[in-house]
Backbone as CSV, one residue per row, in Angstrom:
resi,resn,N_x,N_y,N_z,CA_x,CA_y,CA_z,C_x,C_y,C_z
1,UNK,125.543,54.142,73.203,124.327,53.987,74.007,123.106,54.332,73.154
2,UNK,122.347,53.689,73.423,120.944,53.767,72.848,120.102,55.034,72.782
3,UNK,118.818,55.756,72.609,118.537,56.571,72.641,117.549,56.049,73.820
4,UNK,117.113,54.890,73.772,116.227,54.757,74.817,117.127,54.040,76.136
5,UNK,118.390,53.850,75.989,118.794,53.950,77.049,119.540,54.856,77.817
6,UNK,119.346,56.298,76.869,119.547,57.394,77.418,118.092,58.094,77.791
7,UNK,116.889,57.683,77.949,116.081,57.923,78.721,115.960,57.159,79.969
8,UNK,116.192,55.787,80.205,116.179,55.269,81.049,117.216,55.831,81.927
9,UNK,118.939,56.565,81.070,119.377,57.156,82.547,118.827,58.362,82.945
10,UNK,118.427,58.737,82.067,117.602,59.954,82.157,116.538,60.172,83.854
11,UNK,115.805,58.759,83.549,114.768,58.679,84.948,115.747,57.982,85.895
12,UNK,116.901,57.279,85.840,117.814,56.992,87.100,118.137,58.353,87.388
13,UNK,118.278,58.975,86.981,119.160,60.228,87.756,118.120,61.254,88.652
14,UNK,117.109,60.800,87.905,115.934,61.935,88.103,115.413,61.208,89.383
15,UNK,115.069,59.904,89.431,114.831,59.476,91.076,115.851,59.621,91.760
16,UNK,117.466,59.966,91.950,118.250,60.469,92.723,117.695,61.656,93.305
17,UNK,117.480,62.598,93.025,116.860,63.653,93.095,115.484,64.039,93.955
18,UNK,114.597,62.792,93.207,113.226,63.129,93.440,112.390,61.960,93.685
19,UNK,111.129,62.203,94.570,110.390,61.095,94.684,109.177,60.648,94.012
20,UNK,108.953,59.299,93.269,107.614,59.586,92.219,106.550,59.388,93.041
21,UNK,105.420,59.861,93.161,103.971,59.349,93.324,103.888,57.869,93.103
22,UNK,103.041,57.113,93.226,102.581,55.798,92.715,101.362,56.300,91.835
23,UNK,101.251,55.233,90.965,100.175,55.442,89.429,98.803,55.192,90.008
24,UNK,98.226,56.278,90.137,96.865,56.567,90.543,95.799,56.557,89.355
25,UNK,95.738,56.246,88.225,95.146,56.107,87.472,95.483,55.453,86.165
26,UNK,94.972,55.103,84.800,95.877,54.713,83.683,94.575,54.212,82.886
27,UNK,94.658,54.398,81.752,93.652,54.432,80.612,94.304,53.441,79.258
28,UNK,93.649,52.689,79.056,93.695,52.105,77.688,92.792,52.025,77.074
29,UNK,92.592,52.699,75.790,91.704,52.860,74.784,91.032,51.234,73.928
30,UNK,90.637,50.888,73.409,90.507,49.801,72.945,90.704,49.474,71.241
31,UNK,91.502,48.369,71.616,92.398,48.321,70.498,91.484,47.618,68.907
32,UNK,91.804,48.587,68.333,91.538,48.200,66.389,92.180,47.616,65.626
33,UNK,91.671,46.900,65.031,92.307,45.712,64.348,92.767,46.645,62.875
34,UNK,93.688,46.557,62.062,94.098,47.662,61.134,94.398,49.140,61.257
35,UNK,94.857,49.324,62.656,95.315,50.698,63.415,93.897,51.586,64.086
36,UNK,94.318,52.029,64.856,93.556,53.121,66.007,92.739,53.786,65.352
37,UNK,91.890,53.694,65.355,90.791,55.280,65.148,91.517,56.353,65.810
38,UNK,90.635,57.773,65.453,91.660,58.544,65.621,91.566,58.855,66.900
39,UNK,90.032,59.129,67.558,90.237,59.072,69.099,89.928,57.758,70.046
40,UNK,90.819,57.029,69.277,91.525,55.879,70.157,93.087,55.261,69.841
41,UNK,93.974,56.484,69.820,95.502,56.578,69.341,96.407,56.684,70.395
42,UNK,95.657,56.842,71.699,96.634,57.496,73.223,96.137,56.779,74.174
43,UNK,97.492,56.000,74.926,97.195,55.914,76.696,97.629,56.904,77.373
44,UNK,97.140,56.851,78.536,97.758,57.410,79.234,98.167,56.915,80.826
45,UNK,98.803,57.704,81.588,99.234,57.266,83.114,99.100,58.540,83.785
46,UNK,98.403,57.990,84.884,98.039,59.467,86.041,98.885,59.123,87.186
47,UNK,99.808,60.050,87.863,100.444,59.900,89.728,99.526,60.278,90.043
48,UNK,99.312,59.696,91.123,98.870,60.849,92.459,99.537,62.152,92.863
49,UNK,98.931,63.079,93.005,99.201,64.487,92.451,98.469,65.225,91.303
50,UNK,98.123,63.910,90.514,97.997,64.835,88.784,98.713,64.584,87.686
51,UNK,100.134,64.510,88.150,100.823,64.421,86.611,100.341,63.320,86.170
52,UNK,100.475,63.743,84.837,100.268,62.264,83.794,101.202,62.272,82.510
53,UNK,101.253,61.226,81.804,102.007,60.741,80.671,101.123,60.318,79.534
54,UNK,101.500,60.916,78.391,100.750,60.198,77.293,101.807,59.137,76.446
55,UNK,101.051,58.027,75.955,101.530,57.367,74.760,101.214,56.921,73.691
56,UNK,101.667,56.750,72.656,100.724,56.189,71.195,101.000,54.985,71.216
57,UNK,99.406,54.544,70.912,99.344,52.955,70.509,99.962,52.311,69.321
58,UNK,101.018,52.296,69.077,102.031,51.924,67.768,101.982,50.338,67.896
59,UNK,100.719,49.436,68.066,101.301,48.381,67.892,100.504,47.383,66.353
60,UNK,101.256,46.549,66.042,100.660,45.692,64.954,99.422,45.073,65.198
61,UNK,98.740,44.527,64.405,97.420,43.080,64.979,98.058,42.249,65.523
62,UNK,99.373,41.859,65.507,99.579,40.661,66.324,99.644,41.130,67.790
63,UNK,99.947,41.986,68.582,100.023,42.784,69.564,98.730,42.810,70.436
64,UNK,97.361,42.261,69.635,96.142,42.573,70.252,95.819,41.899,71.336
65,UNK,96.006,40.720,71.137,95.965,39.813,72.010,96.698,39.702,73.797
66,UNK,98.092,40.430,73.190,98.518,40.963,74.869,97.924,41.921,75.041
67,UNK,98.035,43.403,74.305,97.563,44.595,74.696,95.782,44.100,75.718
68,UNK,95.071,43.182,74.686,93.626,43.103,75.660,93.849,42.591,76.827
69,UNK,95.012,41.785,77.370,95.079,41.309,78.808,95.560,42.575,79.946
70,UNK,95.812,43.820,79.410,96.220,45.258,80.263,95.041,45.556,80.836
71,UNK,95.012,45.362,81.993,94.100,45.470,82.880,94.639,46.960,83.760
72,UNK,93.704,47.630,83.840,94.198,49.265,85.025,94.411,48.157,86.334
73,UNK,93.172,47.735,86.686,93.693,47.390,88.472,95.137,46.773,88.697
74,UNK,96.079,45.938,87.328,97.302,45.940,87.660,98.306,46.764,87.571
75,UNK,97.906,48.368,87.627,98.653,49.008,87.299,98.984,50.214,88.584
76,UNK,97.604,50.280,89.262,97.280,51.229,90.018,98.309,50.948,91.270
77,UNK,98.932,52.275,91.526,99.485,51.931,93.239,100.719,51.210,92.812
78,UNK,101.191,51.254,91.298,103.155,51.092,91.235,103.966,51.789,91.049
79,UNK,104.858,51.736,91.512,105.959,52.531,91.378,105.792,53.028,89.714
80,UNK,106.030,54.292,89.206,106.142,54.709,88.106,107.540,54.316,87.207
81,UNK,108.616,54.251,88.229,109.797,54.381,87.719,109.848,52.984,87.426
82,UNK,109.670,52.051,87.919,109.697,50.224,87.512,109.319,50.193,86.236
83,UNK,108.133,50.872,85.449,107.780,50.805,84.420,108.592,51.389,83.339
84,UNK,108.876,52.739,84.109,109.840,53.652,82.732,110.958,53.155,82.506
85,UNK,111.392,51.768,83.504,113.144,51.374,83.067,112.640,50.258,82.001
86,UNK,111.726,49.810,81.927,111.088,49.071,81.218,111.601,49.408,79.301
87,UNK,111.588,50.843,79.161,111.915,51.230,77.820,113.228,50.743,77.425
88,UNK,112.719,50.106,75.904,114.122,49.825,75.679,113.967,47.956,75.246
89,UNK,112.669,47.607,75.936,112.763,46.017,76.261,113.051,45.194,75.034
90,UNK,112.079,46.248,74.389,111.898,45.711,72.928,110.416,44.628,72.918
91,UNK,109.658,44.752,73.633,108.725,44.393,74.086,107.209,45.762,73.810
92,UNK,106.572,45.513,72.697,106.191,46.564,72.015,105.144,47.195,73.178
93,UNK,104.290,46.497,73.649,103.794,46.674,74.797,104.004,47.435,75.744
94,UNK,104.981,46.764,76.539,105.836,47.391,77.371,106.083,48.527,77.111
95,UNK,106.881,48.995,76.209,107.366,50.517,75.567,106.438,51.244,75.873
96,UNK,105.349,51.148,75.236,104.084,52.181,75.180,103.985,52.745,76.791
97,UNK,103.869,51.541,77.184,103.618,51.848,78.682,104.812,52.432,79.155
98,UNK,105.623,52.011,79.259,107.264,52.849,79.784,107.286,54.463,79.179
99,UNK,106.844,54.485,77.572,106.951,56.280,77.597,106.082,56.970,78.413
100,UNK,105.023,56.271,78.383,103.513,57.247,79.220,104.513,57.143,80.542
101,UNK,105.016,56.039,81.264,105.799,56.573,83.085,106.798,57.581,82.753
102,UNK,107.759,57.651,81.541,108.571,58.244,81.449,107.813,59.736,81.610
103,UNK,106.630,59.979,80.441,106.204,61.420,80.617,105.613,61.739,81.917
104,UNK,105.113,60.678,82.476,104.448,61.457,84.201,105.305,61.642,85.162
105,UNK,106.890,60.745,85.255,107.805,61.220,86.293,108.325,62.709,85.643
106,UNK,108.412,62.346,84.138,109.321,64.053,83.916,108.060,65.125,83.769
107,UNK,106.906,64.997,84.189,105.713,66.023,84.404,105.395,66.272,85.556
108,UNK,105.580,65.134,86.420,105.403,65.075,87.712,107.052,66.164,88.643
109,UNK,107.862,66.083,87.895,109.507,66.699,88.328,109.123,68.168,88.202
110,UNK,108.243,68.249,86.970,108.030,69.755,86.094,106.935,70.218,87.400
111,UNK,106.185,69.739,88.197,105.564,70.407,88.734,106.097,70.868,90.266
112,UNK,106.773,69.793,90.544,107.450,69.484,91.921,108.828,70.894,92.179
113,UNK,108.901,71.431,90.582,109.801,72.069,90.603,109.782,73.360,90.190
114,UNK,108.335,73.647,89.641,107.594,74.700,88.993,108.738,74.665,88.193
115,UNK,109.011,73.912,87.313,110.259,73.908,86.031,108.836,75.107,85.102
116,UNK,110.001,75.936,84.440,109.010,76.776,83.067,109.463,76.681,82.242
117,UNK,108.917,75.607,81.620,108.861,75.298,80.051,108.546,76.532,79.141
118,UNK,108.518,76.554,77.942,107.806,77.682,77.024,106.494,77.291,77.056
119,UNK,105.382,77.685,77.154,103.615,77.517,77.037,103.941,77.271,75.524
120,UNK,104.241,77.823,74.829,103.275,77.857,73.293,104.632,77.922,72.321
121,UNK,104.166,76.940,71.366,105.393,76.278,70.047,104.270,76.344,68.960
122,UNK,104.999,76.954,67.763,104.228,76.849,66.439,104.211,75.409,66.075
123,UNK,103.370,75.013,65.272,102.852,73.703,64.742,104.056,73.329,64.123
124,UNK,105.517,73.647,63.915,106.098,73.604,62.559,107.518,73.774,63.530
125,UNK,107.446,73.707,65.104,108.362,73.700,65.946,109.153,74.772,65.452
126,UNK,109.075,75.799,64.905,109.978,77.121,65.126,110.602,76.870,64.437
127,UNK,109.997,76.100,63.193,111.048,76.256,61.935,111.097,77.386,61.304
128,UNK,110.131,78.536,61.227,110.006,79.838,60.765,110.674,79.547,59.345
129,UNK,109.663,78.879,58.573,109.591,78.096,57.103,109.607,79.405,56.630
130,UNK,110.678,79.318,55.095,111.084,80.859,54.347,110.910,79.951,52.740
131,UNK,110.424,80.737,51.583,110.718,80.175,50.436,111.619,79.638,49.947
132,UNK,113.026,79.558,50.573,114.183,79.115,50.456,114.502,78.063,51.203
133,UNK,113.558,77.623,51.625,113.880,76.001,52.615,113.378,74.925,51.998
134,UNK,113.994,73.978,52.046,114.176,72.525,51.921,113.578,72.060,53.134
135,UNK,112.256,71.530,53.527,111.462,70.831,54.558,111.749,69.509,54.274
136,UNK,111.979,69.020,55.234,111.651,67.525,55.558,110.762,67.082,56.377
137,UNK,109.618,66.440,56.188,109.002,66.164,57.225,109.189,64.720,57.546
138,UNK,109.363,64.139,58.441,108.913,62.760,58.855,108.325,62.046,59.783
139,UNK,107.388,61.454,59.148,105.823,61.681,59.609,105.197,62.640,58.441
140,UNK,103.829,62.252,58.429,102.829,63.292,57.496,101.870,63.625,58.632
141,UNK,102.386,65.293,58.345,101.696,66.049,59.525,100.648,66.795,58.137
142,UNK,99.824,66.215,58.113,98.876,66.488,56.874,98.801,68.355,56.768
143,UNK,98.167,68.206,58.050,97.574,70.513,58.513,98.446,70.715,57.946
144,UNK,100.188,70.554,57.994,100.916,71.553,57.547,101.479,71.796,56.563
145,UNK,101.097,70.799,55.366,101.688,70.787,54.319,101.166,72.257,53.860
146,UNK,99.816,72.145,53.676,99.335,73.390,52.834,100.378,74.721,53.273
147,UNK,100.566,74.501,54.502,101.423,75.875,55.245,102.621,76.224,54.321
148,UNK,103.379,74.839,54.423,104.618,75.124,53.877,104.798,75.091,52.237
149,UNK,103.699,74.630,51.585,103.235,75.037,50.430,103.219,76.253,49.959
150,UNK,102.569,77.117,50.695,101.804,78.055,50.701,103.027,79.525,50.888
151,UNK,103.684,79.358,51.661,105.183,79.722,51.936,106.301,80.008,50.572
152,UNK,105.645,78.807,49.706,106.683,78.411,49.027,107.790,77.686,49.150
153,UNK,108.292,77.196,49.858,109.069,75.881,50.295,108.808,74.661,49.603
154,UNK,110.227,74.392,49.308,110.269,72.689,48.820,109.522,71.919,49.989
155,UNK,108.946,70.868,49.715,108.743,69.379,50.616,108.935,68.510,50.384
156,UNK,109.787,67.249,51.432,109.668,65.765,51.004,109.265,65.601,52.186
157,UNK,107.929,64.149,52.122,107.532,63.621,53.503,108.530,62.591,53.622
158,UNK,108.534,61.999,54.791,109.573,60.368,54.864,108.520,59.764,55.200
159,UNK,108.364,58.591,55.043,106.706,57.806,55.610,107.280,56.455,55.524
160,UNK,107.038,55.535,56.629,107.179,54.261,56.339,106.167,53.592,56.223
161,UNK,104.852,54.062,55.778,103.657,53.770,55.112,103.124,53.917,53.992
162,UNK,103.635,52.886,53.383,103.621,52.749,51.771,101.907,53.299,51.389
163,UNK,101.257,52.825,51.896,99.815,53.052,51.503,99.684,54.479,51.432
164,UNK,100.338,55.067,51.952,99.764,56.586,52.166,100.450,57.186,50.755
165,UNK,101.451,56.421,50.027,102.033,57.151,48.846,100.446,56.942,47.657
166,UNK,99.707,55.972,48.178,98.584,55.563,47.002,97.656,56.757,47.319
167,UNK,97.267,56.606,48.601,96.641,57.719,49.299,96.344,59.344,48.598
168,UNK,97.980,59.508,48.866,98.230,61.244,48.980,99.259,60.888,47.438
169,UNK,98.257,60.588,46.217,99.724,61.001,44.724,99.826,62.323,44.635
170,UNK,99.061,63.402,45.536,99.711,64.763,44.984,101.114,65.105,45.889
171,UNK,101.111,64.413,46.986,102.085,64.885,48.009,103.453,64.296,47.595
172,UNK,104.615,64.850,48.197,105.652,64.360,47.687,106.296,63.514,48.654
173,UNK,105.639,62.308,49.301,106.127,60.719,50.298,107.065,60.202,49.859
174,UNK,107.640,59.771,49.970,108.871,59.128,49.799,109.123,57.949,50.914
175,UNK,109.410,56.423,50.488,109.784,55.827,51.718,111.524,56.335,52.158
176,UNK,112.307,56.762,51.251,113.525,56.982,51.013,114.121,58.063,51.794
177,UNK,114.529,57.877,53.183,115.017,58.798,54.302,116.070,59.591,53.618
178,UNK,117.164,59.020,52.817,118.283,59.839,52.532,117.840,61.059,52.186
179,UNK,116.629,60.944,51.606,116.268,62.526,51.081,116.542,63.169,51.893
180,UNK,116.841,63.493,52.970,116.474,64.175,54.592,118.063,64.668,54.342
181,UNK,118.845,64.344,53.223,120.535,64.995,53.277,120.465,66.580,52.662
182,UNK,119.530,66.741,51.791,119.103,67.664,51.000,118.297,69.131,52.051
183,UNK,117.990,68.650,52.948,116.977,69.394,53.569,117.708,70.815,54.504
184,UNK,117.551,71.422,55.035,118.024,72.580,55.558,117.488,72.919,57.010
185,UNK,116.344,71.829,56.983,115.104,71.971,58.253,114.339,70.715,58.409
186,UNK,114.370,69.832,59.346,113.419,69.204,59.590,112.547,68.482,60.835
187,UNK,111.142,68.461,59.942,110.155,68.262,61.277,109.505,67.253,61.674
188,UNK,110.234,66.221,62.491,110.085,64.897,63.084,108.879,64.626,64.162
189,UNK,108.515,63.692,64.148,106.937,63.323,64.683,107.889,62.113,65.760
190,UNK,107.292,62.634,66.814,107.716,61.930,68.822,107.569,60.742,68.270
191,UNK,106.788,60.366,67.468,106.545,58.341,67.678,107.535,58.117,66.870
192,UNK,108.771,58.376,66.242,109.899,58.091,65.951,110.768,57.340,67.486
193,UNK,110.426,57.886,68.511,111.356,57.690,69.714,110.677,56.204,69.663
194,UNK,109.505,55.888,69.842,108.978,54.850,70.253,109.248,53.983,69.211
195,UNK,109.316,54.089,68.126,109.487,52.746,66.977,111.119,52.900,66.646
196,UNK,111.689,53.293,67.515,113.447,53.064,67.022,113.769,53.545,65.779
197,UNK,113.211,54.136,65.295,113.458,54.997,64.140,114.441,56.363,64.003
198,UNK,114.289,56.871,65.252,115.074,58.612,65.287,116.183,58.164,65.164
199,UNK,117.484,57.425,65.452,118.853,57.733,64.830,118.775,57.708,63.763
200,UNK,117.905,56.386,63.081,118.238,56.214,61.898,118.155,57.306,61.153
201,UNK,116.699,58.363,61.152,116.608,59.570,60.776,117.909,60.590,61.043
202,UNK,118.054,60.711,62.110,119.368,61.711,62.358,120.493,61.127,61.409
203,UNK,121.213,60.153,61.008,121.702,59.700,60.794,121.745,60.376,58.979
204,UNK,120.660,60.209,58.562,120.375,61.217,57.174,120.487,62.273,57.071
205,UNK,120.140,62.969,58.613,120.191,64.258,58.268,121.370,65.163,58.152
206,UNK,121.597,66.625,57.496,122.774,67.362,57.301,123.065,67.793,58.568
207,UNK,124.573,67.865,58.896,125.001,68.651,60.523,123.904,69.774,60.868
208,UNK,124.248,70.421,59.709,123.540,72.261,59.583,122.234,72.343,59.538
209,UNK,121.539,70.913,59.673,119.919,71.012,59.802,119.220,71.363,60.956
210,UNK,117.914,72.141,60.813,117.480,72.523,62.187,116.389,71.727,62.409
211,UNK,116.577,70.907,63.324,115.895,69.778,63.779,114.833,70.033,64.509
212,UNK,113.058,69.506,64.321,112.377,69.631,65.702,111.300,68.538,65.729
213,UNK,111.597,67.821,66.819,110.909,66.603,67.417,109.566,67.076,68.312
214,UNK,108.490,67.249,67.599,107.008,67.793,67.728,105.610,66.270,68.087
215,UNK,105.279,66.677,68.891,104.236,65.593,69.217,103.374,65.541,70.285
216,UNK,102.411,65.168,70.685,102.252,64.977,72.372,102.636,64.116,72.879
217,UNK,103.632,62.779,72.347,103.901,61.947,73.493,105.481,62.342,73.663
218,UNK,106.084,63.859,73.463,107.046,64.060,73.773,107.268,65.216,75.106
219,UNK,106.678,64.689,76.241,106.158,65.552,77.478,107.534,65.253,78.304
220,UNK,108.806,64.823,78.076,109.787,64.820,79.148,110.678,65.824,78.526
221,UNK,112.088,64.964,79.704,112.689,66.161,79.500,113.661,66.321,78.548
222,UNK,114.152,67.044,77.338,114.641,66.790,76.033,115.930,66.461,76.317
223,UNK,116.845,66.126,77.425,118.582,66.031,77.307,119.060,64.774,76.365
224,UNK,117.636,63.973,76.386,119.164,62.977,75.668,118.496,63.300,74.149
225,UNK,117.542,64.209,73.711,117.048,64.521,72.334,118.171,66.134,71.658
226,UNK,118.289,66.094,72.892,119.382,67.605,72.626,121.042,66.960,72.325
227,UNK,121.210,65.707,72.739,122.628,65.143,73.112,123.014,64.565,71.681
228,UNK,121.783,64.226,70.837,121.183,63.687,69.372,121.387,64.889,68.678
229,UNK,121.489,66.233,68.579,121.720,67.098,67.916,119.918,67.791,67.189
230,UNK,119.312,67.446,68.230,117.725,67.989,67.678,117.852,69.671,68.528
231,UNK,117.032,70.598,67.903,117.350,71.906,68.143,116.300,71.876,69.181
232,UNK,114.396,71.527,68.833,113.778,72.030,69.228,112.975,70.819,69.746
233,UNK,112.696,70.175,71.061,111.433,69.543,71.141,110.134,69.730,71.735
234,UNK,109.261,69.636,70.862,107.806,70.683,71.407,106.654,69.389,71.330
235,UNK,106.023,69.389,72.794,105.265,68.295,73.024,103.616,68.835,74.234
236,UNK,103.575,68.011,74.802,102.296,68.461,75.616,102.234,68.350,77.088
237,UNK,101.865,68.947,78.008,101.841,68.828,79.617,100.740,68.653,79.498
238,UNK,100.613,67.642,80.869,98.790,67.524,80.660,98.884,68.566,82.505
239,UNK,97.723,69.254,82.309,97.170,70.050,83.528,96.789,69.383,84.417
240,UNK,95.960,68.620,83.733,94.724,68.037,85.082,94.831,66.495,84.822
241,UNK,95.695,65.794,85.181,95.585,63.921,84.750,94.617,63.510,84.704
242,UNK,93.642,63.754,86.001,92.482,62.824,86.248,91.137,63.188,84.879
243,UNK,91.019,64.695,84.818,90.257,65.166,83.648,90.623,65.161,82.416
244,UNK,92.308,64.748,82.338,92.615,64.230,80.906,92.117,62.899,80.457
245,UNK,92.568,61.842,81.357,91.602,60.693,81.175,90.572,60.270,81.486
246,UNK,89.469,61.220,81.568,88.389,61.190,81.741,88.000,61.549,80.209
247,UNK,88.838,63.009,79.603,88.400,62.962,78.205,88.739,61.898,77.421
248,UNK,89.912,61.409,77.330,90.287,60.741,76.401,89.017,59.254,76.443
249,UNK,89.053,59.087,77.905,88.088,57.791,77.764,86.609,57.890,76.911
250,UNK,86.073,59.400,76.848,85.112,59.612,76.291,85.020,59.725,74.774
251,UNK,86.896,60.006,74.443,86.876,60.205,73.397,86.862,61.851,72.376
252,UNK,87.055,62.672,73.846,86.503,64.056,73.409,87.648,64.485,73.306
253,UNK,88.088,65.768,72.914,89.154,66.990,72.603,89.744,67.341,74.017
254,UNK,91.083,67.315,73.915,91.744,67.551,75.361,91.825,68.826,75.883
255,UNK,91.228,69.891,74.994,90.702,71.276,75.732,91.887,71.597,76.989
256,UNK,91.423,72.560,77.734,92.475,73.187,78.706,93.094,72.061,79.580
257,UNK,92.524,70.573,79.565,93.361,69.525,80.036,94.840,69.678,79.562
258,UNK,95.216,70.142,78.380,97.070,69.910,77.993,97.010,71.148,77.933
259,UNK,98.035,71.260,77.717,99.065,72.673,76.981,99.919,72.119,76.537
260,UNK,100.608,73.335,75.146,101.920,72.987,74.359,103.152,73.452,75.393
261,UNK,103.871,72.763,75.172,105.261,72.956,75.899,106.140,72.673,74.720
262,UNK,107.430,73.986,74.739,108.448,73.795,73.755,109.668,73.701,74.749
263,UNK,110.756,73.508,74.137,111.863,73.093,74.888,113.019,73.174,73.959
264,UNK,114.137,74.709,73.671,115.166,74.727,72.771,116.289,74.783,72.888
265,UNK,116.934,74.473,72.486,118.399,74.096,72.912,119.214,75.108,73.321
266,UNK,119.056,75.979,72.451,120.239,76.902,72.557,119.794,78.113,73.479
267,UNK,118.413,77.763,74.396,117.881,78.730,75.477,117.403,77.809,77.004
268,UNK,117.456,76.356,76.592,117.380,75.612,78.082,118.523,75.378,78.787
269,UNK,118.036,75.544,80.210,119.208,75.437,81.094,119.624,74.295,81.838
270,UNK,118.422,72.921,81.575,118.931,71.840,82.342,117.710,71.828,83.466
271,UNK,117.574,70.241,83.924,116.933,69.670,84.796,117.569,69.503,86.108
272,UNK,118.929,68.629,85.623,119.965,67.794,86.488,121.028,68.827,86.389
């Protein structure tokens, strides 16, 4: 089974259970031709209630042309869950939109249930980086290199953005995942889920590695990221939906609108 079709059972099981809101709000940023500016990188989806879902705009230039026909008024007042089974389509579009329902039913569950997440995850997902570690990052989480530099720790980035090796010649990029066999620890970026990338990554990595899937569009609930053998996934709750996309539309800093939420394996007890 897929990883994204272990989210999709993920939200079947979870509407057994529970009832969603209909999508009371939803934001699309406007799309850039040669990738997103930086505060225009996130949609999002609001229920009624509040919860909301974020997602990253991961799509190519050819993509522009549908993405500009996403209109909010066809969005408002649907079922959430119609959209989140949507993941998986292979329909790049679609996806985006299916993680943002996925994160507002499993934010919308988190509230319905006063579920308690952890508030607060280090930038580096609780890798508690030692001079004796082998980092992997994948994704270039730029802030933290200096950290784990600084530590003393080996680094290899994984990047499937060749340009950024021209970019960054002091950093050590690599398009070459296997490196990730060598590593002892590594720290994976959420838009892996969305571009079908995370097995392949797991797939490199050593049994004995301590895995953590860090991001804000990783706001659900981690079982089928825990079922993958990831230790730690640390992502974002949004507080207030309606005042989250109110910032984002402006373009401003999401301030007390989110909080960090962590989520670890070997201390969570389950949703379902």
């Amino acid at each position: 089974m897929s990883l994204k079709d272990e989210f999709r059972k993920l939200i079947i099981k979870l509407s057994s259970k529970f009832e969603f809101p209909p999508i009371s709000n939803i934001f699309f940023p406007p799309f850039y031709k040669g990738g997103q500016t930086k505060d225009a990188q996130f949609m999002a989806i609001c229920l009624q209630g509040g919860a909301a879902g974020i997602s990253f705009i991961l799509l190519p230039d050819e993509k522009r042309e549908q993405y500009n026909t996403l209109r909010s008024s066809d969005f408002i007042g649907k079922d959430p869950r119609e959209l989140a089974l949507e993941f998986g389509d292979e329909d790049l579009v679609k996806e985006m939109v299916s993680l943002a329902a996925i994160n507002a039913i499993c934010q919308h569950v988190m509230r319905q249930t006063r579920f308690k997440a952890e508030s607060a995850v280090d930038s580096l997902g609780l890798l508690s980086v030692s001079k004796e570690d082998r980092i992997g990052m994948v994704g270039l989480f730029s802030g933290l290199v200096k950290t784990i530099r600084n530590v003393g720790a080996e680094l290899v980035v994984i990047e499937k953005n060749e340009q950024l090796i021209k970019k960054y010649p002091n950093l050590p990029i690599t398009l070459d995942a296997t490196k990730l066999r060598a590593c002892n620890k590594v720290l994976c970026t959420s838009t892996t889920i969305l571009n079908n990338s995370l097995d392949e990554i797991l797939s490199f990595c050593s049994p004995d590695a301590f895995i953590s899937i860090v991001g804000p569009t990783a706001g659900y609930f981690p079982e089928p990221l825990f079922a993958r053998g990831v230790d730690v996934v640390g992502g974002r709750v949004v507080k207030n939906g309606e005042q989250f996309l109110q910032l984002l539309e402006q373009g401003k800093h999401w301030g007390d609108a989110t909080q960090r939420t962590c989520f670890q394996k070997k201390t969570y007890t389950g949703i379902l």
